[in-house]
N, C-alpha and C positions, 0 to 999 in steps of 0.2 A: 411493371412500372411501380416506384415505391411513390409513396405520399410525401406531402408536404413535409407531415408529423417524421415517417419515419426518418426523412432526409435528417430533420435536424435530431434527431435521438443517436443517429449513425455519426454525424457531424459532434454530438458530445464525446462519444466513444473513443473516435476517433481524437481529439484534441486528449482527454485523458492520455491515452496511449501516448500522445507524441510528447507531452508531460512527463511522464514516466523515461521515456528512452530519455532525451534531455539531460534528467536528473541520472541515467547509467544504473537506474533501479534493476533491480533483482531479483524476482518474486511471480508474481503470476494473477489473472483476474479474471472475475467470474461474472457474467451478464446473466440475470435471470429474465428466461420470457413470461410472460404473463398470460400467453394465449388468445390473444384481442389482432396476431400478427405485426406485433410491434414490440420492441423494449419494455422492459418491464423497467418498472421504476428506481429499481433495485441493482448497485453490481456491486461487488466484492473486491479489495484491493489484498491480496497478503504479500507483505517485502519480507524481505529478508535485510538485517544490516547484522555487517562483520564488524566485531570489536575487537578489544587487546590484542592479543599475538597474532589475529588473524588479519588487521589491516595495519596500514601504516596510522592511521589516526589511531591518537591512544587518547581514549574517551574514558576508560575506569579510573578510578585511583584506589592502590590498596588500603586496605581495613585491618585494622587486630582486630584480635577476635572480640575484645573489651568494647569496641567501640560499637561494632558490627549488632552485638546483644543490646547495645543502649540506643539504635537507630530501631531496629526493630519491634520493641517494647514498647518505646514513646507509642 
């Protein structure tokens, strides 16, 4: 029988998770336990997003090389 606590720790997880499908994310996530037999307070999110040639959103725009050195400088 889980607890109160873990019910709703499970019930974060869980709406995270359905957050993520939702949004068609791509990536993976890590729950750390803390050893208490509950959630730890801690999880991990890493996505992945495809950009330029790899999706149909084009989110870059090209640089000369001129410019690119006077962005990075600033």
């Amino acid at each position: 029988m889980i607890s109160k606590e873990q019910a709703r720790q499970i019930g974060c997880v869980v709406k995270r998770l359905k957050c993520l499908m939702e949004d068609k994310a791509k990536g993976s996530m890590i729950f750390h336990l803390d050893g208490s037999g509950e959630l730890g307070k801690q999880f991990e999110t890493h996505l992945f997003e495809w950009r330029d040639k790899y999706s149909s959103e084009k989110r870059g725009i090209p640089l000369v090389e001129d410019e690119f050195i006077n962005l990075m400088t600033k």
